[in-house]
mmCIF file as Biopython writes it, N, C-alpha, C and O atoms, coordinates in Angstrom:
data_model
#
loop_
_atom_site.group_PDB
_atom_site.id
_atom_site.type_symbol
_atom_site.label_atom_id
_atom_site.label_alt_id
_atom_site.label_comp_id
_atom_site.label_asym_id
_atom_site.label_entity_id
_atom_site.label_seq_id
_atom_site.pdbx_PDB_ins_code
_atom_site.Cartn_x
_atom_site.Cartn_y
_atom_site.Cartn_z
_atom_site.occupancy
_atom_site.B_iso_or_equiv
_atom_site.auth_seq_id
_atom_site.auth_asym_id
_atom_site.pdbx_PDB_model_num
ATOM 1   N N  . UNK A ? 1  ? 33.857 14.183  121.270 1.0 0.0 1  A 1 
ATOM 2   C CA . UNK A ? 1  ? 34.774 13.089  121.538 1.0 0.0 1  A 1 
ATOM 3   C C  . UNK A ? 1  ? 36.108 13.363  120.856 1.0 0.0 1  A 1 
ATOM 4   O O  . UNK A ? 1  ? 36.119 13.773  119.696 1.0 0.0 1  A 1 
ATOM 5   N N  . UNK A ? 2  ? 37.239 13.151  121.538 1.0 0.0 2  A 1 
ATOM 6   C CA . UNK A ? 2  ? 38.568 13.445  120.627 1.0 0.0 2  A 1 
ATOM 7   C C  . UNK A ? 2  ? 38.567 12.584  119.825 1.0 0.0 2  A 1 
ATOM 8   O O  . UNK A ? 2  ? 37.739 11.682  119.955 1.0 0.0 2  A 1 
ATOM 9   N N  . UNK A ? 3  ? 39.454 12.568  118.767 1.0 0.0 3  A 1 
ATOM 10  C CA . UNK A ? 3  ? 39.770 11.757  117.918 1.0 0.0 3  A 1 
ATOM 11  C C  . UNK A ? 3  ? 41.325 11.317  117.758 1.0 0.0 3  A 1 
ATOM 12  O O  . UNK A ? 3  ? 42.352 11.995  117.731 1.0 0.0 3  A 1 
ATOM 13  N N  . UNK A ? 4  ? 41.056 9.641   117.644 1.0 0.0 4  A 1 
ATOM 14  C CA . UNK A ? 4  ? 42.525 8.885   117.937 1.0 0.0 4  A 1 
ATOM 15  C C  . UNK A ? 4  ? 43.701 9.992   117.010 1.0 0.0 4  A 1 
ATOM 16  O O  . UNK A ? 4  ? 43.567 10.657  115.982 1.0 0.0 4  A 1 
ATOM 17  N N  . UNK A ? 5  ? 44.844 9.775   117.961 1.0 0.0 5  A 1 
ATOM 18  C CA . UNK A ? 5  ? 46.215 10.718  117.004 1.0 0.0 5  A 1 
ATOM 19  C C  . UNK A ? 5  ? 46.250 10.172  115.953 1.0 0.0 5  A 1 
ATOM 20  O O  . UNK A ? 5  ? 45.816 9.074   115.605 1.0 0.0 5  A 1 
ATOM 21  N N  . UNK A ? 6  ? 47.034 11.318  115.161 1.0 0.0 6  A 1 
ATOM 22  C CA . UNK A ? 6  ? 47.220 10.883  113.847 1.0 0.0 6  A 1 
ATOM 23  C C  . UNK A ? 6  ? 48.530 9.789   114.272 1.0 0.0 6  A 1 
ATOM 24  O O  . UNK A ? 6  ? 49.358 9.744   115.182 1.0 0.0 6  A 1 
ATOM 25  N N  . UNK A ? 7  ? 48.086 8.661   112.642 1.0 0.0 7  A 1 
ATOM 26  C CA . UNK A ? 7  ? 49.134 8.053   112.533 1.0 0.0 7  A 1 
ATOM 27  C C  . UNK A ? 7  ? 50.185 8.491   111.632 1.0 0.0 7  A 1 
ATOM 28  O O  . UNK A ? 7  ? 49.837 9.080   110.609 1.0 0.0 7  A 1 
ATOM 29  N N  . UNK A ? 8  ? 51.521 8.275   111.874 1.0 0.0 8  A 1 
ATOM 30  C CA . UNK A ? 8  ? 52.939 8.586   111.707 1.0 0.0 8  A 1 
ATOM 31  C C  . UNK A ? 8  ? 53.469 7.548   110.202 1.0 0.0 8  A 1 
ATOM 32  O O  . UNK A ? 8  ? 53.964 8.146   109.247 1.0 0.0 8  A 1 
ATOM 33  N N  . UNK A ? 9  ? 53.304 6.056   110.152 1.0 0.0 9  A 1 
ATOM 34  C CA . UNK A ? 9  ? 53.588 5.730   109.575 1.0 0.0 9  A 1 
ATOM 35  C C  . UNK A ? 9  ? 52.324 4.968   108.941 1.0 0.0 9  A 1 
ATOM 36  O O  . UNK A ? 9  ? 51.209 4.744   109.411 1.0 0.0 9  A 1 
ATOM 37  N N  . UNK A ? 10 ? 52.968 4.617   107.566 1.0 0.0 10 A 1 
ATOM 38  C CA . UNK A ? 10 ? 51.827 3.772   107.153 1.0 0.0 10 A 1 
ATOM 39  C C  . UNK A ? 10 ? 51.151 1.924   107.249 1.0 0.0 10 A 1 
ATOM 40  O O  . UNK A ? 10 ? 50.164 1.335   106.810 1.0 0.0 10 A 1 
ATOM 41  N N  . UNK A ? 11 ? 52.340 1.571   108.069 1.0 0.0 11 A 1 
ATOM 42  C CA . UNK A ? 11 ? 51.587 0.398   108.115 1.0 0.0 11 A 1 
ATOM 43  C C  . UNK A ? 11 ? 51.064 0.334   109.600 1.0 0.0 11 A 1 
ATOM 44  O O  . UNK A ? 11 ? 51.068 1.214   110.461 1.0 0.0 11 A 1 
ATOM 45  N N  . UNK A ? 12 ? 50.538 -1.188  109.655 1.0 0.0 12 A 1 
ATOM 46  C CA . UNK A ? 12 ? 49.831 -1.041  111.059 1.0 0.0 12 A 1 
ATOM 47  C C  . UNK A ? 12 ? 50.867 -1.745  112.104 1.0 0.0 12 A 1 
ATOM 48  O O  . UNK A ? 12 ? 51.777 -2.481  111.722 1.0 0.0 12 A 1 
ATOM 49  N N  . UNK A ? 13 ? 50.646 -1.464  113.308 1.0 0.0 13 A 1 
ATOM 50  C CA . UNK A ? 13 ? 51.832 -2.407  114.147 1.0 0.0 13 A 1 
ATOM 51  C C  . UNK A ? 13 ? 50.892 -2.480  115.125 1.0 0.0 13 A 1 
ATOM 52  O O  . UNK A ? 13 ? 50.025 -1.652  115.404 1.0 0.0 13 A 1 
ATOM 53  N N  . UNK A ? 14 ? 51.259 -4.130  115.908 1.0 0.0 14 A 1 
ATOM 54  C CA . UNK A ? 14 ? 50.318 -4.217  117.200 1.0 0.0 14 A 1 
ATOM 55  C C  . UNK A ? 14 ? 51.360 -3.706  118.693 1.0 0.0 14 A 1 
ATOM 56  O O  . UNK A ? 14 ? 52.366 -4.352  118.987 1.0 0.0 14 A 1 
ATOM 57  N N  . UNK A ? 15 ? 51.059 -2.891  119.231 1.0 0.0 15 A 1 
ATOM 58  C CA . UNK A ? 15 ? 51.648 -2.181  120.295 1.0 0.0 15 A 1 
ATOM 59  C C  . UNK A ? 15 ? 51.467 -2.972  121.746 1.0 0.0 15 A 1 
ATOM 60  O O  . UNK A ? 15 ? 50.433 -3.513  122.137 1.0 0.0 15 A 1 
ATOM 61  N N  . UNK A ? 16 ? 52.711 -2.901  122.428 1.0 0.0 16 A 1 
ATOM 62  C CA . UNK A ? 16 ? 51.688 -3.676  123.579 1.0 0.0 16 A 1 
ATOM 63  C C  . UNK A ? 16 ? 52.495 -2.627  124.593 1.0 0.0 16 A 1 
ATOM 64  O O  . UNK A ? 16 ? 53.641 -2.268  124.317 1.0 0.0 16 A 1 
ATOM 65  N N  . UNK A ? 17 ? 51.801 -2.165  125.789 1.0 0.0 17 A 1 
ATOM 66  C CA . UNK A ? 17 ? 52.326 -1.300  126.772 1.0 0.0 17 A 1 
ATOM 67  C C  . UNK A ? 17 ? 52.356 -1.960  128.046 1.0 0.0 17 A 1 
ATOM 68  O O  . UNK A ? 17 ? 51.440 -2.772  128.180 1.0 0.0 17 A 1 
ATOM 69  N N  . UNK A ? 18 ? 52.946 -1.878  128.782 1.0 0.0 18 A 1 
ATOM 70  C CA . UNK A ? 18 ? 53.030 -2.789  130.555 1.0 0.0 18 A 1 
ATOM 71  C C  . UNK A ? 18 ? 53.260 -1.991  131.328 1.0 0.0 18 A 1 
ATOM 72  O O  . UNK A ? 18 ? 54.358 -1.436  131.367 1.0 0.0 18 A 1 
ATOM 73  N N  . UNK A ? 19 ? 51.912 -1.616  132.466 1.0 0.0 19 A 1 
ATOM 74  C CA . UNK A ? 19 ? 52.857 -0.604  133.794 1.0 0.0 19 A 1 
ATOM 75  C C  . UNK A ? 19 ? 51.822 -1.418  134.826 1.0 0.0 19 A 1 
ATOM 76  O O  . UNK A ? 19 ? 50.777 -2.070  134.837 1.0 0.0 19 A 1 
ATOM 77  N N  . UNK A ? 20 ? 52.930 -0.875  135.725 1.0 0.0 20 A 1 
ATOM 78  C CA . UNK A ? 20 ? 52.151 -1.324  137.353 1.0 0.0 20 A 1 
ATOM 79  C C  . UNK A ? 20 ? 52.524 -0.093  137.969 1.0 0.0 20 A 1 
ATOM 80  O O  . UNK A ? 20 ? 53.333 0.760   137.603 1.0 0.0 20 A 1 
ATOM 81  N N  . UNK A ? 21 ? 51.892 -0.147  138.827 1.0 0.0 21 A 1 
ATOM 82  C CA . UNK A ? 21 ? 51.352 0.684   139.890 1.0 0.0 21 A 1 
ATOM 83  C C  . UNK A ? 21 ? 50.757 0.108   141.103 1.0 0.0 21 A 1 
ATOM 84  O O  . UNK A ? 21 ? 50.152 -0.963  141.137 1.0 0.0 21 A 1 
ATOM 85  N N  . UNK A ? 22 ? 50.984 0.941   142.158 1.0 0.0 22 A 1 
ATOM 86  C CA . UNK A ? 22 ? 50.111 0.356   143.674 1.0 0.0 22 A 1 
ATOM 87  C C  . UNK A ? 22 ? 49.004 0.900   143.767 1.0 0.0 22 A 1 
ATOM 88  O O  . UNK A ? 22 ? 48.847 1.488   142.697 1.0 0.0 22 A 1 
ATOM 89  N N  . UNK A ? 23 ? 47.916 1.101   144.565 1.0 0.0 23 A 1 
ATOM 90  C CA . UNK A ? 23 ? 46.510 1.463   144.446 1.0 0.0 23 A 1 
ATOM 91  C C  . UNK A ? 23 ? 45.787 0.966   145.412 1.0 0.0 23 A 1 
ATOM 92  O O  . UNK A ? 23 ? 45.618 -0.249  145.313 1.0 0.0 23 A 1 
ATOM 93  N N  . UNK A ? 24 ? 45.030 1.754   146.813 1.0 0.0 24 A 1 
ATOM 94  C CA . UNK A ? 24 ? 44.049 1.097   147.322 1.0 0.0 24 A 1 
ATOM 95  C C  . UNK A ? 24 ? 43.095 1.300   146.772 1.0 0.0 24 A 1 
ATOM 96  O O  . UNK A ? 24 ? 42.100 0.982   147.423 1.0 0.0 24 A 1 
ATOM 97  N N  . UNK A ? 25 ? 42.941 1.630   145.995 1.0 0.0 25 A 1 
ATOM 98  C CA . UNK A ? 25 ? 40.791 1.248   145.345 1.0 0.0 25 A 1 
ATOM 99  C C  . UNK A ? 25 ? 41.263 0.241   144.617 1.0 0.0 25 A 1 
ATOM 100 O O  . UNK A ? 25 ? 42.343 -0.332  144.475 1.0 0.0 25 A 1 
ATOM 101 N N  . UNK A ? 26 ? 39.474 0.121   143.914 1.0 0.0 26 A 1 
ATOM 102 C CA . UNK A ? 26 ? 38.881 -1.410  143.576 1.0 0.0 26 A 1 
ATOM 103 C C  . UNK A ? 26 ? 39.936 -1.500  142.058 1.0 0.0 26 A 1 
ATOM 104 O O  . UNK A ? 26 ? 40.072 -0.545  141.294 1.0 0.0 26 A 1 
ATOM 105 N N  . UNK A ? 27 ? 40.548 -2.754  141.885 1.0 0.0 27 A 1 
ATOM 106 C CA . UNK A ? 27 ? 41.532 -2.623  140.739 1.0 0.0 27 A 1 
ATOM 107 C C  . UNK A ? 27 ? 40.353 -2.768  139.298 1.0 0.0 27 A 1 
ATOM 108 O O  . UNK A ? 27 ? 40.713 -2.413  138.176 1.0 0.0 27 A 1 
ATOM 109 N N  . UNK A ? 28 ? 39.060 -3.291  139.543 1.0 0.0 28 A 1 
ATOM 110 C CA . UNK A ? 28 ? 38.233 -3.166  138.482 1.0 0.0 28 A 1 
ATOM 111 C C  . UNK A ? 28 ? 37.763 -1.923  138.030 1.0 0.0 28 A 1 
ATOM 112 O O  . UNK A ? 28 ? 37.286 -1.722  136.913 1.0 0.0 28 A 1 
ATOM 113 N N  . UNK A ? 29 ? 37.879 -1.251  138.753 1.0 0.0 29 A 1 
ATOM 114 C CA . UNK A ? 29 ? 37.211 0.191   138.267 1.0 0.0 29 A 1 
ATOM 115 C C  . UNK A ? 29 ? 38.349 0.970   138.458 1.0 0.0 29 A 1 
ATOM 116 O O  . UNK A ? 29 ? 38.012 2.107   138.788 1.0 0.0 29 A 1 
ATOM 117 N N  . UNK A ? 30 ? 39.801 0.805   138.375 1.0 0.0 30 A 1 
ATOM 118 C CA . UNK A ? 30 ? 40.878 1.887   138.010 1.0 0.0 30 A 1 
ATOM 119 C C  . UNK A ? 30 ? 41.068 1.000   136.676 1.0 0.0 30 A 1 
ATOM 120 O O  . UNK A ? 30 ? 40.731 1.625   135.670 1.0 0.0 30 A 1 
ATOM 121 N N  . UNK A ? 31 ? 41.349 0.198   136.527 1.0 0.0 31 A 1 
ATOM 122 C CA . UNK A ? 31 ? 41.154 -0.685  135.022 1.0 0.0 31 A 1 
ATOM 123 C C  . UNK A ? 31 ? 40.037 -0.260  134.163 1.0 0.0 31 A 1 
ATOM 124 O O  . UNK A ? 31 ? 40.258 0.366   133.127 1.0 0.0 31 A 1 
ATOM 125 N N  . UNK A ? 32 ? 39.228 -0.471  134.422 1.0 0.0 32 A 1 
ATOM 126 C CA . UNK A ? 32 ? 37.903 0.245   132.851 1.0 0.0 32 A 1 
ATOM 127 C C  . UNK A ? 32 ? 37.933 2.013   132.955 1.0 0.0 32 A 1 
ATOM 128 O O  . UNK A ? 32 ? 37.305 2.745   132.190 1.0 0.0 32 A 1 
ATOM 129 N N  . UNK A ? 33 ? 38.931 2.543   134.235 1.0 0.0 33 A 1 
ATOM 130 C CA . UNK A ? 33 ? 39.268 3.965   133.190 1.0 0.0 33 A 1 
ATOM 131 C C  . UNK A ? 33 ? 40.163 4.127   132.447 1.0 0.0 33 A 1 
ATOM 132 O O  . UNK A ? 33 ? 40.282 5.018   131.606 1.0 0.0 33 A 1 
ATOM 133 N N  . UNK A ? 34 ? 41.066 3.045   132.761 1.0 0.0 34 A 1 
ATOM 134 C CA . UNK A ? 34 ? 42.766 3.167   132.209 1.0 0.0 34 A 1 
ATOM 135 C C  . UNK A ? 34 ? 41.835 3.026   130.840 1.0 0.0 34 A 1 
ATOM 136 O O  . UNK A ? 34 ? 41.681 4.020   130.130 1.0 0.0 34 A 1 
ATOM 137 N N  . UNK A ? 35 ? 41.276 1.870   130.525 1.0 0.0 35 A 1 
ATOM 138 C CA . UNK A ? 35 ? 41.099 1.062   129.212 1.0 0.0 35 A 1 
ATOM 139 C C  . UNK A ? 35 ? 39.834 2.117   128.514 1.0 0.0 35 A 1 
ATOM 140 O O  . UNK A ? 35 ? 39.434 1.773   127.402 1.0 0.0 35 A 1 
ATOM 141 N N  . UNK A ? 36 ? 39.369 3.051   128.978 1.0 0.0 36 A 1 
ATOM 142 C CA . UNK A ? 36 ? 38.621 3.981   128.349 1.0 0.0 36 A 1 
ATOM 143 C C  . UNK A ? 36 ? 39.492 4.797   127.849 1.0 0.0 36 A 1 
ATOM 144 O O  . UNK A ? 36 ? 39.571 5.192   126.686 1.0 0.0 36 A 1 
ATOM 145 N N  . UNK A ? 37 ? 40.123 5.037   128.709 1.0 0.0 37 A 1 
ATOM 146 C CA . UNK A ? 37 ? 41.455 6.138   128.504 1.0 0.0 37 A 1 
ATOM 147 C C  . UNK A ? 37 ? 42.291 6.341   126.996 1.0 0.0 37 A 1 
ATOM 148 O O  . UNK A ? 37 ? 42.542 7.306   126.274 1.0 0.0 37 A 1 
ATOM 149 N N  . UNK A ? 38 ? 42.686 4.232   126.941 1.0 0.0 38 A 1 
ATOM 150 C CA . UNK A ? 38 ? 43.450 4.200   125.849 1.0 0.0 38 A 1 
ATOM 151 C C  . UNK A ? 38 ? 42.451 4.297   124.627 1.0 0.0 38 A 1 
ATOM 152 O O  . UNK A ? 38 ? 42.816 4.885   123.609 1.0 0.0 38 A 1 
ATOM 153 N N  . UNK A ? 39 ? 41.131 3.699   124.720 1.0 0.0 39 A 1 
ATOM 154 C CA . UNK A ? 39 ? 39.920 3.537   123.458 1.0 0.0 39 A 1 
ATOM 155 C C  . UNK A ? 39 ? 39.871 5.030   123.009 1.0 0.0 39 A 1 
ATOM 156 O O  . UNK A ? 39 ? 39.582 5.202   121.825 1.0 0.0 39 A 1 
ATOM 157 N N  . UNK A ? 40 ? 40.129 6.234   123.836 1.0 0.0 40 A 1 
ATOM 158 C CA . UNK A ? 40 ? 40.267 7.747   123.743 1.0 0.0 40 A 1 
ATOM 159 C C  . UNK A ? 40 ? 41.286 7.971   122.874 1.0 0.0 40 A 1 
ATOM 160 O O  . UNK A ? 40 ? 41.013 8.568   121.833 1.0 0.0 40 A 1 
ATOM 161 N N  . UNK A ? 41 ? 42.683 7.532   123.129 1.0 0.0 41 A 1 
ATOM 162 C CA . UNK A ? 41 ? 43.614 7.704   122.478 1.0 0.0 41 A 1 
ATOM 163 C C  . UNK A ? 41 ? 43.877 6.976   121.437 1.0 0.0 41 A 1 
ATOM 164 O O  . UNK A ? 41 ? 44.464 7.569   120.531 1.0 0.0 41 A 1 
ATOM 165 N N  . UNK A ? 42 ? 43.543 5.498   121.218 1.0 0.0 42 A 1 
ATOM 166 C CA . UNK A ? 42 ? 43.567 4.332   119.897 1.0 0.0 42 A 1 
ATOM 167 C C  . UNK A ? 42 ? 42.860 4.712   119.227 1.0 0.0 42 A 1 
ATOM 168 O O  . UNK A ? 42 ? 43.288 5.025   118.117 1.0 0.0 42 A 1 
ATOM 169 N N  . UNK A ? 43 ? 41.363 4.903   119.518 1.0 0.0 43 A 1 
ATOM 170 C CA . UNK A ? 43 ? 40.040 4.370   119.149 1.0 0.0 43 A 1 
ATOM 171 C C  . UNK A ? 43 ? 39.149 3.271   119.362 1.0 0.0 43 A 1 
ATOM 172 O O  . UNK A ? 43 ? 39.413 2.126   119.727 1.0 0.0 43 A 1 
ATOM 173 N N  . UNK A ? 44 ? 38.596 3.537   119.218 1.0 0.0 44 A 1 
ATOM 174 C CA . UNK A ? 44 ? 37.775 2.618   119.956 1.0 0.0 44 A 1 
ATOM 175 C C  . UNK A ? 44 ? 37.964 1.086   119.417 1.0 0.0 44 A 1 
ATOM 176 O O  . UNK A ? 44 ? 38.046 0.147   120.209 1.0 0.0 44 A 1 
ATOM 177 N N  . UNK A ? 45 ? 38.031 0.910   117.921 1.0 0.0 45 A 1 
ATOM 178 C CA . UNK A ? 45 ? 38.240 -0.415  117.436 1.0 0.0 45 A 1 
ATOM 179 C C  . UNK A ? 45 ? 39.322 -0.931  117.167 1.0 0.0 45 A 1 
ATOM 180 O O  . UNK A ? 45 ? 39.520 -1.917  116.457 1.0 0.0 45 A 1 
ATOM 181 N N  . UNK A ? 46 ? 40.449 0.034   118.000 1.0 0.0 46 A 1 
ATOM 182 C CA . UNK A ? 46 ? 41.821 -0.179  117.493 1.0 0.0 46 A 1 
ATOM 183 C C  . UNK A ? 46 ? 42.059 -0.847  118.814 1.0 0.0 46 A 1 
ATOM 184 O O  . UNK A ? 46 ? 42.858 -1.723  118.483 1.0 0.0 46 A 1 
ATOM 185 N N  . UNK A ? 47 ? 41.850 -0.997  120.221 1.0 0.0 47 A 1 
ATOM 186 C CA . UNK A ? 47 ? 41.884 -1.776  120.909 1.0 0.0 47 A 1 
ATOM 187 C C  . UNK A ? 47 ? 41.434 -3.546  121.097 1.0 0.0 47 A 1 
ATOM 188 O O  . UNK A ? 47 ? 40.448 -4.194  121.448 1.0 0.0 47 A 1 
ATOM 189 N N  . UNK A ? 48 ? 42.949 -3.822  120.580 1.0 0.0 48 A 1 
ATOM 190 C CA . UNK A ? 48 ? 42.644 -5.530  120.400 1.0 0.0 48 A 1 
ATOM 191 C C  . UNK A ? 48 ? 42.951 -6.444  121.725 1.0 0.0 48 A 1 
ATOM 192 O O  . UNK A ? 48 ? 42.913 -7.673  121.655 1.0 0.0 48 A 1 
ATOM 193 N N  . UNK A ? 49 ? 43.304 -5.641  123.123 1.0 0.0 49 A 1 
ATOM 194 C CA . UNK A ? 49 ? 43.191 -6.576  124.163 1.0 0.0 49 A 1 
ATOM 195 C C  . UNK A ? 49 ? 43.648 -5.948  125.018 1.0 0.0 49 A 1 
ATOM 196 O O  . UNK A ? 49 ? 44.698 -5.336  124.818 1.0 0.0 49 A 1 
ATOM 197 N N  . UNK A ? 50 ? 42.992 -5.900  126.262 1.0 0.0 50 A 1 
ATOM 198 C CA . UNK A ? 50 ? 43.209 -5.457  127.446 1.0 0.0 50 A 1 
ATOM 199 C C  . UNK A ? 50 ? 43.010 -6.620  128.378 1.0 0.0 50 A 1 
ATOM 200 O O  . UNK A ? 50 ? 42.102 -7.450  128.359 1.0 0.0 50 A 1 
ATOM 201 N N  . UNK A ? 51 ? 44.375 -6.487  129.471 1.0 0.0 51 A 1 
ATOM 202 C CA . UNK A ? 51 ? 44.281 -7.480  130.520 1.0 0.0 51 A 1 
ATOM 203 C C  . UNK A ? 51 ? 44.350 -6.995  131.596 1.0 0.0 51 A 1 
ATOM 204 O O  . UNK A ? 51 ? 45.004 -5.953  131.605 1.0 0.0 51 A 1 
ATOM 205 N N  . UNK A ? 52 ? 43.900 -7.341  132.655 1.0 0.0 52 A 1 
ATOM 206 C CA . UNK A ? 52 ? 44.214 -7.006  133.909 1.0 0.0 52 A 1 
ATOM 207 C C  . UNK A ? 52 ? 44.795 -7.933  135.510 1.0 0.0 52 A 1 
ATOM 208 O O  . UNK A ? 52 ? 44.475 -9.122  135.475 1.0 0.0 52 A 1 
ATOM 209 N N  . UNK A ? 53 ? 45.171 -7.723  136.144 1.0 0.0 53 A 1 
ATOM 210 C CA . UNK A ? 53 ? 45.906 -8.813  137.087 1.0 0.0 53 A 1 
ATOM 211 C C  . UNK A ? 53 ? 46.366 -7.930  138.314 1.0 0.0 53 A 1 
ATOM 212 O O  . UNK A ? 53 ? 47.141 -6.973  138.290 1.0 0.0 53 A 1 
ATOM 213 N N  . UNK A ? 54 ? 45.846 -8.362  139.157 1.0 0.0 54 A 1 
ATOM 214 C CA . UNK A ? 54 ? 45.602 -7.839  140.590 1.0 0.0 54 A 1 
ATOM 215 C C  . UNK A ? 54 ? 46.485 -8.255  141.639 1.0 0.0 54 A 1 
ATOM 216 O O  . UNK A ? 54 ? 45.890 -9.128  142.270 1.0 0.0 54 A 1 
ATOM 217 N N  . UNK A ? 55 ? 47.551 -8.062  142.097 1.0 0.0 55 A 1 
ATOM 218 C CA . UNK A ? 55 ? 48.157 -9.161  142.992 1.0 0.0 55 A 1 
ATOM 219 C C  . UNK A ? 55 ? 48.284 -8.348  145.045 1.0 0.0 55 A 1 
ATOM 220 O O  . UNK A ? 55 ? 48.784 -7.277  145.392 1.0 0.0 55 A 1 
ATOM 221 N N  . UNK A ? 56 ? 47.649 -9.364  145.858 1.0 0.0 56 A 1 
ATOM 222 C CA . UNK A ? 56 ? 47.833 -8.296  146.929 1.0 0.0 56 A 1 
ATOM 223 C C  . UNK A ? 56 ? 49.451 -8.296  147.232 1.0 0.0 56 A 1 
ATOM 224 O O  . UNK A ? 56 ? 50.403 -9.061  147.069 1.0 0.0 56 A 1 
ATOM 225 N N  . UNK A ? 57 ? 49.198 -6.987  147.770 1.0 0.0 57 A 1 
ATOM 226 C CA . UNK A ? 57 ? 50.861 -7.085  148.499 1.0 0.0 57 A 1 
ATOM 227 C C  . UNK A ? 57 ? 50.738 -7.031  150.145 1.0 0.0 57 A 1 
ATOM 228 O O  . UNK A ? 57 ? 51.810 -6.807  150.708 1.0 0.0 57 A 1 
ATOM 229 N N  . UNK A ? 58 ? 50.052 -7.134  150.653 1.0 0.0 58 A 1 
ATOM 230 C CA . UNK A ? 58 ? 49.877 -8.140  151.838 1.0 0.0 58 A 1 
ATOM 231 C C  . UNK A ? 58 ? 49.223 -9.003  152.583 1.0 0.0 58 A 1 
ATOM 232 O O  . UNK A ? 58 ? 48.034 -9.071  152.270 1.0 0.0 58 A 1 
ATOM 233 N N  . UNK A ? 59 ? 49.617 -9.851  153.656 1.0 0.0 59 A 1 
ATOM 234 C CA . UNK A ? 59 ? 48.827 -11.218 153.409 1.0 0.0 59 A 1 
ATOM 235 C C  . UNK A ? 59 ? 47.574 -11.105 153.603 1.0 0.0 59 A 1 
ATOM 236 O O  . UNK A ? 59 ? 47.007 -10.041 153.354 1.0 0.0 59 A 1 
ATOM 237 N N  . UNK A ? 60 ? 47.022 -12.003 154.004 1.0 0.0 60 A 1 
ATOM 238 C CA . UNK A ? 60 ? 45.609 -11.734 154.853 1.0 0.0 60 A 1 
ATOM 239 C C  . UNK A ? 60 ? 45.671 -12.168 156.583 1.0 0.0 60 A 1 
ATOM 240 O O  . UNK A ? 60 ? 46.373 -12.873 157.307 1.0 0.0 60 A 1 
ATOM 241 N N  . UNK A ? 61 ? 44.444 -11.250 156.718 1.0 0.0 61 A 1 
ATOM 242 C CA . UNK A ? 61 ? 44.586 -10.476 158.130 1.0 0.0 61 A 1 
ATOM 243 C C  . UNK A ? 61 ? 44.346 -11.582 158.756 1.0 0.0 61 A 1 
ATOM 244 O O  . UNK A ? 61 ? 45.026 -11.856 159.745 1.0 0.0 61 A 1 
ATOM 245 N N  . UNK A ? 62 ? 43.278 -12.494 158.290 1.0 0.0 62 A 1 
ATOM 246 C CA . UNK A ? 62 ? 43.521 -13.617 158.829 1.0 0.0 62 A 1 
ATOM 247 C C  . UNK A ? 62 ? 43.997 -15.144 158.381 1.0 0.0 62 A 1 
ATOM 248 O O  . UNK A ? 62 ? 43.339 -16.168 158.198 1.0 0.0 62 A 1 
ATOM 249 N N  . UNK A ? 63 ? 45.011 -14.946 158.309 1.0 0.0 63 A 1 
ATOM 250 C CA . UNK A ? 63 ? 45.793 -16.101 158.595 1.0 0.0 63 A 1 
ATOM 251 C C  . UNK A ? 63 ? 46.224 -15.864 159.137 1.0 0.0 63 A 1 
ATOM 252 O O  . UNK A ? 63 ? 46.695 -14.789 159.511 1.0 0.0 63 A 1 
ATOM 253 N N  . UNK A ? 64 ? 46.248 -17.482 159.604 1.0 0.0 64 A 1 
ATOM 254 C CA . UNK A ? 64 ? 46.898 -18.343 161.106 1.0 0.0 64 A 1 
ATOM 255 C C  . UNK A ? 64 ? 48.092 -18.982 160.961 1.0 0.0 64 A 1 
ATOM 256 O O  . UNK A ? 64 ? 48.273 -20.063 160.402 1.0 0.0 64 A 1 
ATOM 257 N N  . UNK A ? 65 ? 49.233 -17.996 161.694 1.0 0.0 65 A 1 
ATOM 258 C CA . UNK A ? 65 ? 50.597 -18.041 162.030 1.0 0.0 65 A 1 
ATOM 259 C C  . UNK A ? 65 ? 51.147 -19.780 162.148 1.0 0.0 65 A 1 
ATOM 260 O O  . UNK A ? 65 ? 50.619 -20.404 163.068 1.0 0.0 65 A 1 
ATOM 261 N N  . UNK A ? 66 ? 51.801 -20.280 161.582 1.0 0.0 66 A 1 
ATOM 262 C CA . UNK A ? 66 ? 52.656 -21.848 162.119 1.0 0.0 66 A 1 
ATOM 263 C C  . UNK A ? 66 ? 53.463 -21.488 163.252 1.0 0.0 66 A 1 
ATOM 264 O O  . UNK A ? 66 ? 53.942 -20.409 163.600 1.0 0.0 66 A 1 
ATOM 265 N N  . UNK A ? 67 ? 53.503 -22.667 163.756 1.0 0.0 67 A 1 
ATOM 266 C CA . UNK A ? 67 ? 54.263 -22.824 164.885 1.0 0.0 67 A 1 
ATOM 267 C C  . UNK A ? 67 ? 55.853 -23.162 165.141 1.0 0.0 67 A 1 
ATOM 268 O O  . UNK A ? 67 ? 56.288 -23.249 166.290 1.0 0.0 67 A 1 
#
């Protein structure tokens, strides 16, 4: 297993990172690799919160048009 990078300074800081991206697969299972990904690079107990939020970007196939 790698081990989290070394740290640079000595105190602790809470980090927060934000990206989006588009994606047709399932957004639950590109999410628990991202978030394995970072537990790889933090450590495992250094991860204090992961969120996730899904939004479609187009409508649904079925809905019914107004007049």
């Amino acid at each position: 297993m790698l081990e989290p990078m070394a740290r640079k300074t000595t105190s602790k800081k809470l980090v927060s990172i934000e990206l989006r991206f588009t994606s047709s697969e399932d957004a639950e299972q590109v999410a628990e690799r991202v978030r394995e990904a970072v537990r790889m690079i933090v450590g495992r107990d250094a991860l204090e919160d992961f969120r996730v939020r899904a939004q479609p970007l187009e409508p649904p196939k079925d809905r019914i048009r107004p007049r």
